[in-house]
C-alpha positions in Angstrom: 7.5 39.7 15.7 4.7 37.7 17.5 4.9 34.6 19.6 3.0 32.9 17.2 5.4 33.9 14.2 8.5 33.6 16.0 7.6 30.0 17.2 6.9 29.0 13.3 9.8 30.4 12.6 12.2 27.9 15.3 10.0 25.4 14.1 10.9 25.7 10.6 14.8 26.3 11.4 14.7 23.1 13.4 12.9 20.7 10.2 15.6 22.3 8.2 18.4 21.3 10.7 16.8 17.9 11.5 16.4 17.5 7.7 19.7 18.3 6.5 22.6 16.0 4.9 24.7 14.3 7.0 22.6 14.8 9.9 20.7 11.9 9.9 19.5 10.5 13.6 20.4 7.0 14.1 23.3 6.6 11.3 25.2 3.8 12.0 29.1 3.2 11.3 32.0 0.5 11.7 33.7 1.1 14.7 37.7 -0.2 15.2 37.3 -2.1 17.8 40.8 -1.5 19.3 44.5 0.0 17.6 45.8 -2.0 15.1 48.2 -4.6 16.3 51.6 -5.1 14.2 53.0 -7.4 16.6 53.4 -9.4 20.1 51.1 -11.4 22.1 49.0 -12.3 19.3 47.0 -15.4 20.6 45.8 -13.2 23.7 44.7 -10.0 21.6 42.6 -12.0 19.8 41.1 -13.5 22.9 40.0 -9.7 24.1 39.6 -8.7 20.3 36.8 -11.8 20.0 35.2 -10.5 23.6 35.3 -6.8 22.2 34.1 -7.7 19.0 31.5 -10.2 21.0 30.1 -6.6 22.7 30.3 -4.6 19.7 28.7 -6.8 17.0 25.8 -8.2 19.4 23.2 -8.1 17.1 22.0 -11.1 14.8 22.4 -9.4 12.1 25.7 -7.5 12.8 29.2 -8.4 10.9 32.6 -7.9 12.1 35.7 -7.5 9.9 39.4 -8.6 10.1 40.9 -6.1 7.9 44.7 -7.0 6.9 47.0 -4.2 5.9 49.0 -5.5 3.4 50.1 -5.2 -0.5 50.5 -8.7 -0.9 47.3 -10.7 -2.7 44.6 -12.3 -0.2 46.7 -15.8 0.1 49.5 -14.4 1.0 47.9 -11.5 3.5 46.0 -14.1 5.3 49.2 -16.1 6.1 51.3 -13.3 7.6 48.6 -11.1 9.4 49.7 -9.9 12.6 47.4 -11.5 14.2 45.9 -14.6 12.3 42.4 -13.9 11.0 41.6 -18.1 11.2 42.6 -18.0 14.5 40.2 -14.9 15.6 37.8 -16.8 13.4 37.8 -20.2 15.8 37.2 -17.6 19.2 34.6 -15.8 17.1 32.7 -19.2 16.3 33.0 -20.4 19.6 31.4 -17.1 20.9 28.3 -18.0 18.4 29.4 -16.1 15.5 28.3 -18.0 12.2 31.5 -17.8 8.9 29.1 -15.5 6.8 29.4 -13.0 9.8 32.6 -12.9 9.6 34.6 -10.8 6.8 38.5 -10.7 5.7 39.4 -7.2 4.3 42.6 -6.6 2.5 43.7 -3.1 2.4 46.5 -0.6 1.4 45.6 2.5 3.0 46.1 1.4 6.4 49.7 -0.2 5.5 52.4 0.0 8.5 55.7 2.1 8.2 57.3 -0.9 7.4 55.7 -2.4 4.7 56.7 -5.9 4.8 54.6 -6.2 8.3 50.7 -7.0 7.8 49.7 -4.6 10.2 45.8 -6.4 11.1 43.0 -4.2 12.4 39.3 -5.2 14.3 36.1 -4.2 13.3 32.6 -4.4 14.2 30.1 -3.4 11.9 26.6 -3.1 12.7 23.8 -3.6 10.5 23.0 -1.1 8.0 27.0 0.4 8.0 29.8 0.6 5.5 32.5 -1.7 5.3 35.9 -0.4 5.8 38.1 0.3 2.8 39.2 -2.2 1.1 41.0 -4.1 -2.2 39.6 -7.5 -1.5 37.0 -8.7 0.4 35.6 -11.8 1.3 33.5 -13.9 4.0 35.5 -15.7 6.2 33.7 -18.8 4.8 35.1 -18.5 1.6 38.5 -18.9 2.7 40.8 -22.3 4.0 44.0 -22.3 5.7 45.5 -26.1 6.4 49.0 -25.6 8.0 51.6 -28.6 6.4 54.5 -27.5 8.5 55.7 -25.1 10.6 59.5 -24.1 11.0 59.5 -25.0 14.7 58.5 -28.6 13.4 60.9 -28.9 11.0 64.0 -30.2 13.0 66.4 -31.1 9.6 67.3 -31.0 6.2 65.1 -34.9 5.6 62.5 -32.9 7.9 62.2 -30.3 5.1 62.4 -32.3 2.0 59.6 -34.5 3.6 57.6 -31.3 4.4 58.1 -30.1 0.6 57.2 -33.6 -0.4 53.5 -33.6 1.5 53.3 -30.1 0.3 53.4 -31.1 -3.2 51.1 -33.9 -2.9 48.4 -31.6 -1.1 48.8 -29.4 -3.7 48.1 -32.3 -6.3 45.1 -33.0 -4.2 44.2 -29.6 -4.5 44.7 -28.2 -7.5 42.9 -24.7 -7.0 44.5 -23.7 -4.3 47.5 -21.5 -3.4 50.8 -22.8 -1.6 52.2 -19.9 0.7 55.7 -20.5 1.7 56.9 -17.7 4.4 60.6 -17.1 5.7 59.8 -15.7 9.2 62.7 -13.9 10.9 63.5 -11.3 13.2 66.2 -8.6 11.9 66.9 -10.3 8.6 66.3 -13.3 6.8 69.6 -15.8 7.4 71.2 -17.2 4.4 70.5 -20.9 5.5 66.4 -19.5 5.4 67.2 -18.1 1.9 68.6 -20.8 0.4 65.7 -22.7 2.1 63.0 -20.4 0.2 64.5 -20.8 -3.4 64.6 -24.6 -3.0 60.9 -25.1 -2.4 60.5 -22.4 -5.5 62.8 -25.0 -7.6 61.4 -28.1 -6.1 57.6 -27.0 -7.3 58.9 -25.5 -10.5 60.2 -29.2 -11.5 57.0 -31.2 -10.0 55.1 -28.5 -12.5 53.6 -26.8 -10.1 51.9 -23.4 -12.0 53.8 -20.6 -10.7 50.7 -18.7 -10.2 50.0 -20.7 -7.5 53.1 -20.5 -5.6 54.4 -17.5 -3.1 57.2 -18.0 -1.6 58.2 -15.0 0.9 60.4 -13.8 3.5 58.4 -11.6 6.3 58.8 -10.7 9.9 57.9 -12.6 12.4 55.3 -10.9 14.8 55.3 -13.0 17.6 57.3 -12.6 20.3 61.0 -14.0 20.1 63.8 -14.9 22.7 66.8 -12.4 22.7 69.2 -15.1 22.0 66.9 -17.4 20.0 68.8 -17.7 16.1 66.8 -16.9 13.0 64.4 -20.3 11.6 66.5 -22.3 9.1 63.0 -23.0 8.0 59.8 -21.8 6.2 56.5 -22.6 7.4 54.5 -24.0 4.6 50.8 -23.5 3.7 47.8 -24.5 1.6 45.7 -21.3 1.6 42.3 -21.9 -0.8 40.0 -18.8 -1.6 36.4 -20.1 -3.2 35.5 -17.0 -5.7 31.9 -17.9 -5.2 29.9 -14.8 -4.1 26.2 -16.0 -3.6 25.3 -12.6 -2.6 27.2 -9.1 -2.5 29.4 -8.2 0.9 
């Protein structure tokens, strides 16, 4: 074979290479920023998360995702992430980030070997690439997390019944959105916690509060707890609201 033919013939293997599926130049993907975090130090992984994510997702029109592993519907999710997606939201604002840059992801391929923990992962996404997998999506925008009380707040039975008492009012106020009520506990929800959950379920039920509104749920904690510290007596209770306005598609 001559030069001259053999050098067509490179050049034609090469277009074909070059050309080929899947071997685009200059595809882009979603990268996880770091391993998915099911528990500890929350508050400072999601200071490094929002300085990874800060690197990652530089570019103005770049999008980063908090993707919750869960089964549980968004409201729920949301509330007992591993690491809260409002809170990464706040670092992430600070850092220049605008809401509609910012997406929740629920998903149920990524779930945790124990189920009841919402496993929560980090993603950038740069411009042009796929979202990661998920069941529900939304901008970080679209959702509103107002914390009534937390279990560490509540000090007493009157303590609780006051908290249940603003929560139903809020709710009034409120009428589209959803009241999460989580049980938090270490090895096992106590019986004083129980008995705790299935009176806010009974107190809403009689103020006629529409059950489709309400979850009320026991789940691990994922922060970090004292070796001697006793399981909360308490739920922590939360207005969570979700607009289902989609101006235009994720």
């Amino acid at each position: 074979m001559s030069m001259t033919k053999a050098a067509m013939a490179v050049g034609i293997f090469l277009s074909f290479v070059v050309s080929s599926p899947g071997q685009e130049s200059g595809q882009v993907e979603a990268k996880l920023v770091r391993s998915a975090f099911a528990g500890g130090d929350a508050l400072h992984v999601i200071q490094e998360v929002a300085l990874d994510l800060k690197e990652y997702a530089s570019g103005a029109e770049d999008r980063v995702a908090v993707r919750v592993c869960s089964r549980e519907p968004m409201p729920v999710a949301l509330s007992t992430a591993a690491a809260s997606p409002f809170i990464l939201r706040e670092y992430l604002e600070h850092y220049g980030f605008l809401p509609e840059r910012i997406l929740f992801l629920r998903s149920e391929d990524c779930l945790a070997n124990n189920t009841r923990i919402a496993v929560t992962e980090f993603w950038a996404i740069p411009k042009g690439a796929d979202l990661p997998s998920s069941i529900e999506s939304i901008r970080s925008s679209q959702a509103l997390l107002e914390v009534v009380r937390t279990e560490d707040t509540i000090k007493s039975a009157a303590g609780y019944d006051a908290a249940l008492r603003e929560l139903i009012a809020k709710s009034r106020a409120n009428p589209q959105a959803s009241l999460v009520i989580i049980g938090s506990y270490d090895k096992q929800p106590g019986p004083a916690l129980q008995k705790n959950l299935g009176k806010a379920k009974r107190l809403l039920e009689q103020h006629g509060v529409l059950p489709n509104r309400v979850y009320v749920r026991a789940a691990p904690s994922s922060g970090i707890r004292d070796g001697d510290e006793s399981e909360p007596k308490y739920p922590n209770l939360f207005i969570v609201e979700i607009s289902d306005r989609a101006a235009r598609s994720l």
